[in-house]
C-alpha positions in Angstrom: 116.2 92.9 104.6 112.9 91.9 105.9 109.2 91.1 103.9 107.3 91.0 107.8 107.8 94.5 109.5 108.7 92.7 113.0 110.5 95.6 114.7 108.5 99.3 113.9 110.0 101.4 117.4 113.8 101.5 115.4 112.9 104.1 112.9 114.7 107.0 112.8 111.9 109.2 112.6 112.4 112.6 114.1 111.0 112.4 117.8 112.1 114.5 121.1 109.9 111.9 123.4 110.2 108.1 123.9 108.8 106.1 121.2 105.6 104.3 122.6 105.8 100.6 121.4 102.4 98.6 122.0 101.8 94.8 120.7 101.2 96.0 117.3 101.4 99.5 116.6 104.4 102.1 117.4 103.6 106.2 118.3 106.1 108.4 117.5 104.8 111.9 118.5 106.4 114.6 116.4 108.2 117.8 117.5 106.4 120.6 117.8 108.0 122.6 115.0 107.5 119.5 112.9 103.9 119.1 113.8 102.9 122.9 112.9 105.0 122.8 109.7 103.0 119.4 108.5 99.5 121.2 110.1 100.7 124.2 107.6 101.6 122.6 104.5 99.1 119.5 104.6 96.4 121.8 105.7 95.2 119.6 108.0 91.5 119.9 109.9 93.3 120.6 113.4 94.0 123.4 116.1 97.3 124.9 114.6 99.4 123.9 118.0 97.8 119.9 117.5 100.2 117.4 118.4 100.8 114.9 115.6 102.1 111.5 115.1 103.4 108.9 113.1 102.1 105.5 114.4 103.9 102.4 112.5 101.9 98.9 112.3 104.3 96.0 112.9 103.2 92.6 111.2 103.4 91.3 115.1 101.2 88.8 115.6 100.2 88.2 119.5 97.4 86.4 121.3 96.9 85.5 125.0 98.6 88.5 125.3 102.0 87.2 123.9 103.6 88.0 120.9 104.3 84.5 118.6 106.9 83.8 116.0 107.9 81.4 113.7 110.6 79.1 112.3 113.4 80.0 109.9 113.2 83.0 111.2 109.9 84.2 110.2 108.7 87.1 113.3 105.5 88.2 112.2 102.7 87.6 109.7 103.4 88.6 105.8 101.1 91.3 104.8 99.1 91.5 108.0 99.7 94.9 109.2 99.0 96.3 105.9 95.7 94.1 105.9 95.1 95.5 109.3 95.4 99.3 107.9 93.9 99.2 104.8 90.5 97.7 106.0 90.4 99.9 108.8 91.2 102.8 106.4 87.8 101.6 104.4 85.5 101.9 107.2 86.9 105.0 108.8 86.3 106.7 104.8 83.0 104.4 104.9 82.0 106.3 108.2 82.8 109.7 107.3 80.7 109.4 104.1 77.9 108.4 105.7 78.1 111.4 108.4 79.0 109.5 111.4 82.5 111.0 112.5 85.7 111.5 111.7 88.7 109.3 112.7 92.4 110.1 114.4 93.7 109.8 111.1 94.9 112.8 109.3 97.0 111.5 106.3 97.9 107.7 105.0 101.2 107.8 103.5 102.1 104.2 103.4 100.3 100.7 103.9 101.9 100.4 107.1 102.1 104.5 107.9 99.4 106.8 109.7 100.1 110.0 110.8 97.5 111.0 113.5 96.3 113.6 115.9 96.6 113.3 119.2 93.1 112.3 120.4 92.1 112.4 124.5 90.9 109.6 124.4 87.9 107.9 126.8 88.5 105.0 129.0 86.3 102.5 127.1 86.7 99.4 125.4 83.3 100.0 123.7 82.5 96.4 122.4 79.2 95.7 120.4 78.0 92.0 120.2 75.4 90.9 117.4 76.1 86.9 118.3 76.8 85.0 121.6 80.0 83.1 121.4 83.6 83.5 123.3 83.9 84.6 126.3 80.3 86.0 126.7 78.8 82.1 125.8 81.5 80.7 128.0 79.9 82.2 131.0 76.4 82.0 129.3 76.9 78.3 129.7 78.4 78.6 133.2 75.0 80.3 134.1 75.1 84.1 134.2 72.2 85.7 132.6 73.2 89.5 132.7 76.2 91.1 131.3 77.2 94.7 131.6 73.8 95.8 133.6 71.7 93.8 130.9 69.1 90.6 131.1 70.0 87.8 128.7 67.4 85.7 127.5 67.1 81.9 128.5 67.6 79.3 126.0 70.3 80.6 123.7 72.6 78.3 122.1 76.4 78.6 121.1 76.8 81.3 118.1 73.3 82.0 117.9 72.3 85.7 116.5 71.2 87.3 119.5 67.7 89.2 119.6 69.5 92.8 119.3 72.8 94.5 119.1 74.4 94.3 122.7 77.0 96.9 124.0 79.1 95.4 126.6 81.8 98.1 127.5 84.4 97.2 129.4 87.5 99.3 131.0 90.0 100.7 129.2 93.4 101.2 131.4 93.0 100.7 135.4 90.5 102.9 136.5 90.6 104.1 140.2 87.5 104.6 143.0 84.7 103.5 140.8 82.7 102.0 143.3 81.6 98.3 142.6 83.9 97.9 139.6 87.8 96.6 140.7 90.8 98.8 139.9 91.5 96.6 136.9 92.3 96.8 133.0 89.4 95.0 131.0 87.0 95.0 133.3 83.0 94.8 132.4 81.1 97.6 133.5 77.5 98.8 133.0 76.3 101.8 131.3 75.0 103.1 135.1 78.7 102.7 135.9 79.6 104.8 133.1 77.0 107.6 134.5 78.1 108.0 137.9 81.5 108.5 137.0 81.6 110.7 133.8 85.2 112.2 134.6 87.0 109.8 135.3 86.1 107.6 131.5 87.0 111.0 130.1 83.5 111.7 128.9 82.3 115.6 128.5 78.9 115.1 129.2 75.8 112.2 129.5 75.1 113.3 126.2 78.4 112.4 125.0 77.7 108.7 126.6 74.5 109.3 123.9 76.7 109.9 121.2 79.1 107.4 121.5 76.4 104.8 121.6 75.5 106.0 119.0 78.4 106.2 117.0 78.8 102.5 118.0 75.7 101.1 117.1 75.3 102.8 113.4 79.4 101.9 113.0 79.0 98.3 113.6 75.6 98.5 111.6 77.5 100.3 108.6 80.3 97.8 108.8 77.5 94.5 109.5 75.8 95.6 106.4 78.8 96.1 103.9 79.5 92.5 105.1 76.7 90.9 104.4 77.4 91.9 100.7 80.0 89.7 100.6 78.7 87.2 102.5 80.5 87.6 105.6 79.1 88.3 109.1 80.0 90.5 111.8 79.5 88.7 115.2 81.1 90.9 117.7 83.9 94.3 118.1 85.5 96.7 119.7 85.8 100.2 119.1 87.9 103.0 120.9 87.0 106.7 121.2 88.3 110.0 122.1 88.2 114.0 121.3 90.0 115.6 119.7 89.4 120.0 118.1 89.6 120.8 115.1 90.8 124.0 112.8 88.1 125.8 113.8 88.6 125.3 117.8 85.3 123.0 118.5 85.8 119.7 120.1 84.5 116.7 119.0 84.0 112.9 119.6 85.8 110.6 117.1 86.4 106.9 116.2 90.5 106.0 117.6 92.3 103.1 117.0 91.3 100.9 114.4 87.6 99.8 113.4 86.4 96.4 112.0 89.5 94.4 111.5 90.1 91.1 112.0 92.4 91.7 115.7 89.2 93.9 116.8 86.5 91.5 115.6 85.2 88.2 115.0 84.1 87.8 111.6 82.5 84.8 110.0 82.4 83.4 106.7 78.2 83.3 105.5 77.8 80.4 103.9 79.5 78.1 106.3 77.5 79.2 109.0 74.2 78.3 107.4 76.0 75.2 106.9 76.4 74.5 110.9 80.1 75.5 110.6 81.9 78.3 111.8 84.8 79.4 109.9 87.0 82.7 111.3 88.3 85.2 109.2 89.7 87.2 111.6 92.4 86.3 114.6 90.5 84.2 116.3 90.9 81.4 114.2 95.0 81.9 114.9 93.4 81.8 118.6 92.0 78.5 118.2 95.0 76.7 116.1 96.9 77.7 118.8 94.2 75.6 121.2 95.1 73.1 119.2 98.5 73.0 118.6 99.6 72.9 122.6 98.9 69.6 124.5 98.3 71.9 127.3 95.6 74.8 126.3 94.6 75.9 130.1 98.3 77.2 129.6 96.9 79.6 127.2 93.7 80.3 129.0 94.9 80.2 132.6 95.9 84.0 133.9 97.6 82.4 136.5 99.9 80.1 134.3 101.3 83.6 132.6 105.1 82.9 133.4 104.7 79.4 131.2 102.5 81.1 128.9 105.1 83.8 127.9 107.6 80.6 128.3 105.6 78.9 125.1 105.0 81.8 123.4 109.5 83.0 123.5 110.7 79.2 123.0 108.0 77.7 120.3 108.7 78.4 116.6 105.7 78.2 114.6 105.4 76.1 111.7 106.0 78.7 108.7 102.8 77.2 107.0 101.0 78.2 110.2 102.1 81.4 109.7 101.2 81.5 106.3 97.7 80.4 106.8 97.0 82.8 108.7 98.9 85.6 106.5 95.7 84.3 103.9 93.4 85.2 106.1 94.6 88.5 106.6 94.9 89.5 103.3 92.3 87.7 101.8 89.0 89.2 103.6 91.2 93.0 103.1 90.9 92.5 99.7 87.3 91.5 99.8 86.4 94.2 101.9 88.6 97.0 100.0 88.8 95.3 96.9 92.0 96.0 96.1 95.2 93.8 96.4 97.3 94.1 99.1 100.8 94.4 98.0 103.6 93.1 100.0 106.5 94.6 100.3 110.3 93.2 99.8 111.2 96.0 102.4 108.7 97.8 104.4 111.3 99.5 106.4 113.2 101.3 103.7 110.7 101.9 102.1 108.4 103.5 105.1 112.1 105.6 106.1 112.6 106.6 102.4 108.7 108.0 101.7 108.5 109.9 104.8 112.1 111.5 104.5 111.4 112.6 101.1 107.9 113.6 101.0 107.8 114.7 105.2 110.6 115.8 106.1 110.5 113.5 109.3 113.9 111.7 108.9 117.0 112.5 111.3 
């Protein structure tokens, strides 16, 4: 028995297909009698023949694309994947009341539980940025003065607030025969990029390029301004989207993945920044303790040192109190956002296996 859900691909949820296991989140696509018989009784908004999933979030925590742990035994990060869900669960229902579009979700079972529709999605890491600071000041500083097809301004300082809402999309997946941008995942791209090859990010039409955007800029608004009511700020995100069709057979652009937590985004606390200090409530504060913690950071930072990097990440055990810090963070801006308490289980897996057997049907 288990308080951290470290292992979410072991369920026995009913599946004919592999289960697809990423860093964080598991997919386990449904049969296709089980995902018409859900479609029927739930009456959900989509095509009758929709393929549906259940898509488990772990409380995995990784970063520099390794997956950390800690001591006495401790794989993950108490309450974070149910921090994770229930903020993104507040924007998506944020979103949808104030007309922007809908999400991949279709029903929320559990804290840790989605089942979703299968979205197709585009091949975007859409990525808004209301602040310079990471990676976009780190080359600021080294001199570059456009990013993504767009003129920075001289003189900017570290964190400053920048002078409007950037969009810096980068690729999502390794993309193939777009010329001037390499056949690589995460790479930056401009919106002229985006343009020329339409098919092959997965986009319908320029106008969809529009509309997502759009969708982009008033989500990150929307989110930026709920924030600032409780004194937090939204520097920078990512959002992910795709199409999906609905009962009615049209198709349309929605919001994927998850939206405006703290693995997608950097978010500040206000008041220590009009102080002169920045304080993280999301994971890049775990990103920077681990800076610290290693005598060696260029370990962490160097692509090229990845064999050590996975080496530090599979033979270092965290301190627990590490661990825990960071499990605060997690839930503690979730319930400032929601404001609700997020309740942590004594055993996410049994009870995740139990719900959806006896309320789904989904259990072998």
């Amino acid at each position: 028995m288990s308080k951290v859900l470290e292992a979410n691909n072991d369920l026995p949820i009913r599946t004919d297909q592999p289960v697809h296991s990423g860093k964080v989140r598991s997919v386990y696509w449904l049969t296709e009698a089980d995902s018409k018989r859900l479609i029927e009784e739930k009456d959900y908004d989509v095509a009758a023949d929709a393929p549906l999933a259940i898509m488990v979030i772990s409380d995995r925590i990784s970063a520099f694309e390794c997956i950390w742990h800690g001591e006495n035994g401790l794989n993950g990060v108490p309450g974070k994947g149910a921090s994770l869900n229930a903020i993104s669960n507040h924007w998506f229902k944020l979103f949808k009341e104030k007309g922007l579009a809908d999400s991949h979700i279709l029903d929320i079972p559990h804290p840790l539980v989605w089942i979703v529709q299968k979205a197709r999605p585009v091949m975007i890491e859409a990525i808004a940025r209301q602040y310079i600071t990471g990676s976009m000041w780190r080359a600021y500083a080294k001199g570059e003065r456009e990013f993504c097809g767009i003129q920075i301004a001289e003189g900017l300082e570290k964190d400053q607030k920048l002078p409007e809402l950037l969009i810096t999309p980068s690729t999502k997946g390794i993309l193939e025969g777009i010329p001037g941008v390499p056949a690589q995942d995460d790479v930056n791209i401009t919106r002229q990029n985006i343009i020329e090859n339409i098919e092959t990010f997965n986009f319908k039409s320029v106008e969809d390029v529009d509309r997502y955007e759009k969708l982009l800029t008033e989500g990150f608004d929307t989110i930026s301004a709920a924030l600032s009511e409780i004194d937090q700020i939204f520097v920078d995100t990512k959002f992910e989207f795709g199409y999906v069709t609905d009962k009615a057979g049209n198709e349309k652009l929605i919001y994927m993945d998850e939206v405006g937590t703290p693995d997608s985004s950097r978010i500040w606390d206000g008041a220590q920044y009009r102080d002169g200090k920045i304080v993280e409530n999301s994971k890049e504060g775990f990103r920077q303790l681990l800076l610290k913690h290693f005598p060696d950071p260029d370990i962490l930072l160097n692509k090229e040192r990845m064999d050590e990097r996975t080496a530090l990440a599979r033979d270092n055990d965290l301190p627990e109190a590490v661990l825990m810090e960071v499990s605060n963070t997690y839930t503690s801006i979730a319930e400032k956002i929601t404001g609700q308490k997020i309740e942590l289980s004594d055993n996410p897996k049994q009870e995740i296996i139990d719900l959806l057997n006896k309320d789904y049907g989904l259990i072998d």
